[in-house]
C-alpha positions in Angstrom: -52.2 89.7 -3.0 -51.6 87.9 -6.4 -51.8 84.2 -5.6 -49.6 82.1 -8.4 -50.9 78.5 -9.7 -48.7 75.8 -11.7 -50.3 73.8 -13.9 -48.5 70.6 -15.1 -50.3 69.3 -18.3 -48.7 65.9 -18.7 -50.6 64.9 -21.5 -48.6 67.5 -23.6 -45.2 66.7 -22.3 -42.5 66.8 -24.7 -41.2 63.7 -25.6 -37.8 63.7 -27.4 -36.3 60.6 -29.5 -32.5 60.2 -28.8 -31.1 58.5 -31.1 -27.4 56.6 -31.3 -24.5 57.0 -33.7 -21.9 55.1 -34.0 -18.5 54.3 -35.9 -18.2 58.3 -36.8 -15.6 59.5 -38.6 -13.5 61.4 -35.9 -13.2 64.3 -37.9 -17.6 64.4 -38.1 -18.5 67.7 -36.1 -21.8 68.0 -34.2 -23.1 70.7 -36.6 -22.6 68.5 -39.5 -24.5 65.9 -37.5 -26.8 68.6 -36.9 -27.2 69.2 -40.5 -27.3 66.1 -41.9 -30.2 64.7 -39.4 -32.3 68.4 -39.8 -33.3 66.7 -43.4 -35.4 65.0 -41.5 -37.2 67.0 -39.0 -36.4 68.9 -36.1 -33.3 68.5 -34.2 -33.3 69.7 -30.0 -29.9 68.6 -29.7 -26.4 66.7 -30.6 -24.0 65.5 -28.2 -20.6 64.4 -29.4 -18.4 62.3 -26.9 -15.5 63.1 -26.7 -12.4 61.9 -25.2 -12.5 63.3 -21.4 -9.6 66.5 -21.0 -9.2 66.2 -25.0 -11.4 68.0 -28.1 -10.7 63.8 -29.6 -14.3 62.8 -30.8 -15.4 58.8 -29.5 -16.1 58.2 -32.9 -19.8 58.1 -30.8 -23.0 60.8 -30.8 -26.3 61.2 -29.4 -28.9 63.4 -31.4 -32.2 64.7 -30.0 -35.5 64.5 -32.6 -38.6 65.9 -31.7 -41.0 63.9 -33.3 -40.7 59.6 -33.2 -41.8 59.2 -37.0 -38.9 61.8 -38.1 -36.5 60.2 -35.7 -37.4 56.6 -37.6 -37.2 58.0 -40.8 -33.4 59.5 -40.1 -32.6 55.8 -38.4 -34.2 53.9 -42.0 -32.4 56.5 -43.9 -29.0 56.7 -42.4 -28.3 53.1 -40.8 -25.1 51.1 -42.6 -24.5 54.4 -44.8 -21.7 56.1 -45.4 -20.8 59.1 -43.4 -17.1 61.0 -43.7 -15.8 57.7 -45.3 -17.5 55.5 -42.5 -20.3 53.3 -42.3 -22.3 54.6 -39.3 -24.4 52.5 -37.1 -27.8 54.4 -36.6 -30.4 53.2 -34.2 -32.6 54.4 -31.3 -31.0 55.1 -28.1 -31.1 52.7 -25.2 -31.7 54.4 -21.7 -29.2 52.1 -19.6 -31.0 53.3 -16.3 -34.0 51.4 -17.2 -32.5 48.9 -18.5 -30.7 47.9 -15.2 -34.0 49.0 -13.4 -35.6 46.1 -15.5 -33.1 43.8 -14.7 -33.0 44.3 -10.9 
């Protein structure tokens, strides 16, 4: 019999950077986000908000870096620039869980 081990190597977890947009254009798609934030390194992900039951965009997105330098590099680059005819507010993510963990 073949006994099976799991070995959880914390020390190489994954860590992702998400990082906020805001004041899109509503007509910005997620693989032009996509695009436009691959410049700088690699990107895992891009959520677009959108209006629930509707295809409308928030104007509001959520993109996924690898690598904490390229991720801060995207945010210098991109904050209070003009996107779609729209200055776009780029920062790093805040996790609202911990922050009303923190607060409690």
């Amino acid at each position: 019999m073949l006994g099976w081990a799991i070995i959880i190597d914390f020390k190489h977890k994954v860590q992702m950077e998400t990082i906020y947009i805001g004041n899109l254009n509503y007509k910005t798609s997620a693989q032009n986000l996509k695009g436009i934030f691959s410049r700088y390194g690699k990107v895992s992900d891009v959520n677009l908000l959108k209006i629930p039951g509707t295809e409308k965009s928030k104007g509001i997105a959520f993109v996924k870096m690898q690598k904490k330098d390229q991720a801060q590099k995207a945010i210098d680059s991109l904050n209070a620039t003009q996107l779609d005819g729209r200055t776009v507010k780029v920062s790093f993510a805040i996790d609202n869980h911990e922050v009303k963990k923190q607060r409690e």
